[in-house]
N, C-alpha and C positions, 0 to 999 in steps of 0.2 A: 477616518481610516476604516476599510473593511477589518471584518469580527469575521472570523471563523473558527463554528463550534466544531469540537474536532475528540476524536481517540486518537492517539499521537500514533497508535501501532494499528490503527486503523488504513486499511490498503486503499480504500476508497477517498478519504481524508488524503492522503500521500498523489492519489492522482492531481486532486486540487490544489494541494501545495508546489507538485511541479508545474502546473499552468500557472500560477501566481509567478511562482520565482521568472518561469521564461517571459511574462509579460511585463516582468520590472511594475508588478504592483507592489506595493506598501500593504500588510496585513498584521493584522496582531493575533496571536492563536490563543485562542479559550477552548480548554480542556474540561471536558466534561465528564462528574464522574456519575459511572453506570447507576444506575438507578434511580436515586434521588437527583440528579441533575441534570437528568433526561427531565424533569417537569419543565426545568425551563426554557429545555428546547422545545417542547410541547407546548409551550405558554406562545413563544416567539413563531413556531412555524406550524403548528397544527398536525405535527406527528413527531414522534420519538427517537429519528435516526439522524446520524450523521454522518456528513458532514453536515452544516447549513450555514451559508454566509449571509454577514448581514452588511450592508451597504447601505446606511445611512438608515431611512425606513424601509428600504425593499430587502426584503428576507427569502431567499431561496434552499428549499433543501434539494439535496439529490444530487449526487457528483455529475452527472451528467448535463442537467437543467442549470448545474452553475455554471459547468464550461461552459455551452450554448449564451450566457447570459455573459460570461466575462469576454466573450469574444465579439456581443454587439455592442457592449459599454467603454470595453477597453481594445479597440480595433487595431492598438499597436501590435504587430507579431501575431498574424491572425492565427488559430489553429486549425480553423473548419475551410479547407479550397471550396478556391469558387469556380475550379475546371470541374462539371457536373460527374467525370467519371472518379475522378480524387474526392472527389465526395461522398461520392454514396460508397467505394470504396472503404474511406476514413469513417464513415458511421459507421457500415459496417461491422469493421472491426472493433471498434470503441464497444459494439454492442456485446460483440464475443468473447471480448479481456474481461468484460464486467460479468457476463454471467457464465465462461466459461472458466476462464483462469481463476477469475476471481471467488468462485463458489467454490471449487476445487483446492486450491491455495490454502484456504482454511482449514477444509478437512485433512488437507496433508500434513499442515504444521502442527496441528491437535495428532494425530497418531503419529508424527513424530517426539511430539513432546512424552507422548507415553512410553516409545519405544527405545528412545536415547535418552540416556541418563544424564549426560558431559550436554547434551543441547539442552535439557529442561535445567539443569543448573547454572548454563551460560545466560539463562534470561531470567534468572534471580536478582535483585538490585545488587550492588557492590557492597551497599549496607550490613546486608544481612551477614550476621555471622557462620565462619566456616561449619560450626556443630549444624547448625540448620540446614545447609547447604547439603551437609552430607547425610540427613534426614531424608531431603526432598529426595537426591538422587538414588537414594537406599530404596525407595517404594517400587515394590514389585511392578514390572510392566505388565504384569497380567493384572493386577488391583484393577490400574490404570486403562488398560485397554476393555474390564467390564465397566468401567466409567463412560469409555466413549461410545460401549454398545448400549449399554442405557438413553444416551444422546443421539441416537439413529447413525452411530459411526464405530459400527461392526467390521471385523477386518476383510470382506466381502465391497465393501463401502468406500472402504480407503485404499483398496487394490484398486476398485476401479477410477477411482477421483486419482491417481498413483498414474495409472495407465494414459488417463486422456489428459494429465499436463506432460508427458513424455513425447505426445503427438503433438501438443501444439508448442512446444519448446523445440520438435524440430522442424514442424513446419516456421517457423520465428528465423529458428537459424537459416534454410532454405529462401526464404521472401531476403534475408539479409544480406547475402554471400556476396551480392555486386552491386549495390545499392546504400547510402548512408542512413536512409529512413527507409519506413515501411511503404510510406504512400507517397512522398514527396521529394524533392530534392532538401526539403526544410522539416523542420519536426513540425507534426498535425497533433491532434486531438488521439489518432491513433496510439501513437507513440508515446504520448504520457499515460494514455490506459494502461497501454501490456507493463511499462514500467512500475507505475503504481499497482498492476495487480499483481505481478511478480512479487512482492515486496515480501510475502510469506513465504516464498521458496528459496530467498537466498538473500539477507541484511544486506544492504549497500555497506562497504567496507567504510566507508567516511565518513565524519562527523555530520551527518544530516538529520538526524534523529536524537532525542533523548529517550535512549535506549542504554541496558548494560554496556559497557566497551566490550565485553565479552563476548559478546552477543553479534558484536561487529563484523561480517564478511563469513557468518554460518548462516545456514541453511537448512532445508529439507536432504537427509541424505538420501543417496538416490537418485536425486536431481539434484541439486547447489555445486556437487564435487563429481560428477558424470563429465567426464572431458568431450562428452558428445555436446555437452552444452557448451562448454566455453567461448566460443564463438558469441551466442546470444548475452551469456551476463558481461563479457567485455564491451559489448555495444551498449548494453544498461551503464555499466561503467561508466563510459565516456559520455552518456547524456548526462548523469548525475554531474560530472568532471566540468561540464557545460553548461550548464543551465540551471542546477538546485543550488542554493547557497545554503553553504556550510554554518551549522550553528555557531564556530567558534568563530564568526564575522562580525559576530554582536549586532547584528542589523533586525531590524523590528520585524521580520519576516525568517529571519534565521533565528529568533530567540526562543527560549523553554516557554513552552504554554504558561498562560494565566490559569486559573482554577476560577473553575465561572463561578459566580457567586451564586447564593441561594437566601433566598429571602422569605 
């Protein structure tokens, strides 16, 4: 069965998990935690990010080098068209979800986590008790936002990482308006990027993640709850609706990560 090394709240990791699910693979998810169990991704793949799948001896990192690979191995439900204009089209995009949305997405969710209190406590485990809870949410957003100007994410930074997912959340809506997908009559390679890069700006409401339930159906405010967007996360929606499978399936592909071991 494929291994896939993963951060479960990782957007990159979430691209790959929805080409698994659409391809009706079988996967098992290994969670890796930051620091010390990045050796083992480093041991396996010869660098320290995730995701990277392993498929028996062949080991690939790189959300994009697995698609590319899951789609010659597993030709069922291709994602990449073979009409030459849906194609370079679909890279294309694939190229701009990943370093547009997806480098942006981040920095939106870190200055909102500093700036809203109810969103940085909605992504506290269920665990933790309410005195902590109302610790976390008690820290000044100003502590919090010279935290993220220490981290080259000064409010100058996150205005504009703010600004150019507003432009491409409506050029998203715009490409959508008369069309079910972005590049095909069928979901591509495209389609599960902007999905999985979105993942920062707005939780899928469903049980697809082991994530807080809290946590479930928020977002970046701003963007998540702008009724300019509605349009595009309802179309997230119903790819999730279609195609992701729910963890509460109990299926070896919907189930809570393993914790990779360390040796």
């Amino acid at each position: 069965m494929l291994e896939l090394y993963q951060f479960e709240l990782s957007h990159y990791c979430e691209k790959v998990r929805l080409i698994l699910d659409y391809k009706g693979v079988p996967y098992r998810k290994i969670e890796v935690t930051p620091g010390i169990g990045q050796l083992e991704v480093f041991r396996l793949s010869g660098q320290r990010q995730v995701p990277v799948l392993k498929d028996g001896s062949t080991v690939i990192a790189d959300s994009t080098e697995i698609a590319k690979y899951l789609d010659r191995e597993y030709p069922e439900r291709p994602i990449v068209p073979t009409d030459p204009k849906q194609r370079g089209l679909c890279l294309l995009m694939e190229e701009w979800a990943d370093e547009s949305i997806g480098q942006n997405g981040r920095k939106a969710l870190l200055g909102a986590f500093s700036q809203d209190a109810s969103f940085r406590t909605a992504a506290l485990p269920s665990s933790v008790p309410p005195i902590l809870k109302n610790l976390v949410g008690a820290v000044p957003g100003e502590i919090l936002g010279a935290f993220n100007t220490g981290l080259g994410l000064g409010s100058d930074t996150l205005k504009l990482a703010k600004d150019a997912l507003k432009q491409n959340l409506e050029a998203l809506c715009l490409l959508l308006a008369n069309q079910p997908y972005l590049v095909a009559d069928q979901p591509t390679l495209a389609d599960f990027a902007v999905a999985g890069m979105t993942l920062y700006l707005k939780f899928p409401d469903g049980p697809y993640l082991n994530i807080p339930e809290n946590l479930r159906g928020r977002g970046v405010p701003g963007l998540a709850d702008d009724s300019a967007y509605t349009a595009f996360f309802e179309w997230r929606d119903r790819l999730y609706r279609d195609f992701r499978i729910p963890l509460t399936e109990g299926t070896t592909s919907g189930a809570a990560p393993n914790q990779i071991p360390i040796e």
